[in-house]
C-alpha positions as CSV (number, residue, x, y, z in Angstrom):
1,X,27.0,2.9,-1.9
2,X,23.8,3.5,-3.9
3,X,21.1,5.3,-2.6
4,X,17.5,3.3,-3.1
5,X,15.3,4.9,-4.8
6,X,11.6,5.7,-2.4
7,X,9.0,6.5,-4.6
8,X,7.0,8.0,-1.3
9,X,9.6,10.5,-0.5
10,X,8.7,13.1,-3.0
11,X,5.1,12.9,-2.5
12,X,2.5,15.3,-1.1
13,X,2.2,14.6,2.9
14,X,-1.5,13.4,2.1
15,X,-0.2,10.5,-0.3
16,X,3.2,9.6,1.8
17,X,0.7,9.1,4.5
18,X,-0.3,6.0,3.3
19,X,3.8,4.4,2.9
20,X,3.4,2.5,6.1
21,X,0.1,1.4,5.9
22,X,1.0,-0.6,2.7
23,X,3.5,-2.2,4.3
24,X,3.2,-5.8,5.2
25,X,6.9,-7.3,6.5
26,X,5.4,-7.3,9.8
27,X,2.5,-9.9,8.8
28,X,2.7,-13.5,9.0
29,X,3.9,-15.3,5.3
30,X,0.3,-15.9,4.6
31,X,-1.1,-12.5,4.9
32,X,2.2,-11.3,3.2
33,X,0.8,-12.8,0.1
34,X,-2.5,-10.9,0.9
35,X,-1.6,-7.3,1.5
36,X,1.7,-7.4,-1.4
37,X,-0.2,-7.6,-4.0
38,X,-1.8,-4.2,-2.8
39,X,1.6,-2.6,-2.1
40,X,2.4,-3.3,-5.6
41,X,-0.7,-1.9,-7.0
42,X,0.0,1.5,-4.6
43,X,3.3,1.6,-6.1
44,X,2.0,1.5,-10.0
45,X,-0.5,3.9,-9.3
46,X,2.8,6.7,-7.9
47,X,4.3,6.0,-11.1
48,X,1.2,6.4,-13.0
49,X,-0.7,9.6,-11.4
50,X,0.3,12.9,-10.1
51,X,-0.4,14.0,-6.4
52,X,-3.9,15.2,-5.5
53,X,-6.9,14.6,-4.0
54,X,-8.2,11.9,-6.5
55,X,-4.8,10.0,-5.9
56,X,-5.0,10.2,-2.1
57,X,-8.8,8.9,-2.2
58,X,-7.6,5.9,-4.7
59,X,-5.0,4.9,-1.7
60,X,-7.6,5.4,1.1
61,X,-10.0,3.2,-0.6
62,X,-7.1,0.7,-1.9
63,X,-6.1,0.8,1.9
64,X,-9.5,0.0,2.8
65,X,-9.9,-2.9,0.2
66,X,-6.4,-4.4,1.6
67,X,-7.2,-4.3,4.9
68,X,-10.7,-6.1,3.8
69,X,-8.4,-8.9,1.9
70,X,-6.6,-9.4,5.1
71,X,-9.4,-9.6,7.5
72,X,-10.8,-12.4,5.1
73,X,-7.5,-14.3,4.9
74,X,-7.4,-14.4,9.1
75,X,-11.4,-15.7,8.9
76,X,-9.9,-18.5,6.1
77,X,-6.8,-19.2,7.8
78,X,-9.1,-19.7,10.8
């Protein structure tokens, strides 16, 4: 059996921190759609940049702009 490959796990604590909030298979299909396409984003940017404090502001912010994009889809979905 294979191991699967987390790109969180070898991360500074201050940028693994954020591995759960970018989750979304807990959200209903439509807010799925939502908050994935910010996961994704969270995972480019680990293969792109290095740890530090630049990268664990990007993820705070991202986090912030996700959770922004979801709050909108609940007012839409009404």
């Amino acid at each position: 059996m294979s191991e699967r490959y987390d790109p969180w796990e070898s991360r500074h604590l201050s940028v693994q921190h954020f591995r759960s909030l970018f989750g979304y298979a807990h959200l209903p299909e439509h807010l799925q759609l939502v908050s994935s396409s910010f996961h994704d984003l969270a995972l480019l940017l680990l293969d792109e940049l290095e740890d530090g404090p630049e990268l664990s502001a990007c993820l705070r912010k991202l986090l912030e702009a996700k959770d922004c994009a979801v709050r909108q889809a609940l007012i839409d979905h009404g």
